[in-house]
C-alpha positions in Angstrom: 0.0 0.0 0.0 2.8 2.3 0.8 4.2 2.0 -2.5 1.1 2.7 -4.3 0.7 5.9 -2.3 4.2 6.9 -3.5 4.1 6.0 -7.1 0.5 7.5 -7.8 1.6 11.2 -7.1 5.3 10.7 -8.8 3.5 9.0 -12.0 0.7 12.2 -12.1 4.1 14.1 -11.7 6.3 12.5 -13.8 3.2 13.5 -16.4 3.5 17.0 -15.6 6.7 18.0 -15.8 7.1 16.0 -19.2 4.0 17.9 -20.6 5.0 21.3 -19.2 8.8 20.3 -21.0 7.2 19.5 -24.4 5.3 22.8 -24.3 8.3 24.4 -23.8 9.9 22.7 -26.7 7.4 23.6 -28.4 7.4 27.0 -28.0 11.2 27.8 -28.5 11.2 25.4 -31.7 8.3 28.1 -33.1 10.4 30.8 -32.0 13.4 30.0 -33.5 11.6 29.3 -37.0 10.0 32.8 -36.7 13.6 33.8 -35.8 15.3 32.4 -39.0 12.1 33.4 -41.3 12.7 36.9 -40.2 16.2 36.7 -40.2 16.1 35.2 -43.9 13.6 38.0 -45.3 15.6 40.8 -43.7 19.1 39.3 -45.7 17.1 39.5 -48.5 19.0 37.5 -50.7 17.5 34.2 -53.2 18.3 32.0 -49.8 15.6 33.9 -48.1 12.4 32.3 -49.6 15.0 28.9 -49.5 15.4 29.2 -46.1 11.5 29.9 -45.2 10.1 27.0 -47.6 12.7 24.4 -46.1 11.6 25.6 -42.4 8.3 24.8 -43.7 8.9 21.5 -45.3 11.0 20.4 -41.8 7.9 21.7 -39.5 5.9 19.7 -41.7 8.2 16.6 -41.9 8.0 17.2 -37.3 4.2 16.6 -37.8 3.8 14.2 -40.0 6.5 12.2 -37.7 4.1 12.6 -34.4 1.5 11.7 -36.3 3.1 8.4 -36.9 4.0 7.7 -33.4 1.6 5.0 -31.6 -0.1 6.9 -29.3 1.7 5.2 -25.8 4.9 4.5 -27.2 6.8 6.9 -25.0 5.2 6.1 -21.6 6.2 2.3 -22.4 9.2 2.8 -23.7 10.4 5.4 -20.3 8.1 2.7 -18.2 10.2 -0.3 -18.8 
């Protein structure tokens, strides 16, 4: 019993800090895009429309990728 009222809270836990980390992720990866797209635009250059479509085609790639995942791969895979 004693274990069960340790694990429970750590697992609920555990889940919370990996969701808070992903959002953060998340948020510096769009960031740095909108970075580089601006940086690209203001150098003005041919590369700039390069740069912006293959930061487009990689964000795309990211998706498609997650949408492959099985949907409890990575709590089995951290679990075991």
């Amino acid at each position: 019993a004693f274990g069960l009222v340790v694990a429970v809270p750590m697992l609920v836990t555990y889940h919370a800090l990996r969701n808070h980390a992903e959002s953060i992720m998340r948020e510096v990866e769009e960031r740095a895009l909108a970075f580089i797209s601006a940086a690209s635009s203001r150098a003005g250059g041919q590369r700039g429309g390069e740069a912006a479509g293959e930061a487009r085609s990689r964000e795309e790639a990211a998706g498609r990728w997650e949408e492959s995942m099985p949907a409890g791969s990575e709590e089995t895979s951290l679990a075991d």
